[in-house]
C-alpha positions, -999 to +999 in steps of 0.1 A: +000+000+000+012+036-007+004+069+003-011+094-017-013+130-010-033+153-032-026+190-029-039+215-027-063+205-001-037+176+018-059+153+012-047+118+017-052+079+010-036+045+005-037+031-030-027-002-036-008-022-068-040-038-075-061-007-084-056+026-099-054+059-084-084+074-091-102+040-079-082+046-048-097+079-044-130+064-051-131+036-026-117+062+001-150+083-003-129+110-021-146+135-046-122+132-073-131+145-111-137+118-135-161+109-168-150+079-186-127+060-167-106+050-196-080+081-202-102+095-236-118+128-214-093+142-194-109+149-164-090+130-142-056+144-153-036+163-128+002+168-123+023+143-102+047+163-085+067+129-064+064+092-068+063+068-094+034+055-115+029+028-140+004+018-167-009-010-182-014+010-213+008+034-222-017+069-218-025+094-247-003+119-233+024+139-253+060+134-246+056+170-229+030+167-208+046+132-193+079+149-185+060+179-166+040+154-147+009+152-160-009+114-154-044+100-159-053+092-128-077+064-141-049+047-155-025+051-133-013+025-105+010+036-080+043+020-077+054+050-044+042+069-022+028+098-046+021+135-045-007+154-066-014+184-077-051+193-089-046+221-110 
């Protein structure tokens, strides 16, 4: 289990390997912006600022956006302790 923080509100919970972030969120009661579920909207993008994540499917993210931080949350699995940023 790891530790996610999401600023700016310090809002934290555990995420396991076996789910993704936003379902972490989810299952912790945690209001968290999402649509589809699947990376194609966008709503649950938002800027890792510490940690490491993985995906089973690489995400349709630019080179750019993946070197700044940005990660689809509904995708993503933790693989550290991670820090957010909703933007």
């Amino acid at each position: 289990m790891y530790q996610v923080r999401l600023l700016p509100n310090n809002i934290t919970f555990t995420a396991s390997t076996q789910q993704t972030v936003l379902q972490a969120a989810l299952d912790a009661g945690i209001t968290f912006p999402n649509r589809c579920q699947v990376g194609a909207c966008a709503m649950c993008m938002c800027r890792k600022t510490s940690g490491e994540v993985s995906y089973q499917l690489e995400p349709m993210l630019t080179e750019k956006e993946q070197a700044e931080g940005w990660i689809f949350t509904c995708q993503a699995v933790a693989e550290s302790d991670l820090v957010l940023t909703l933007d």
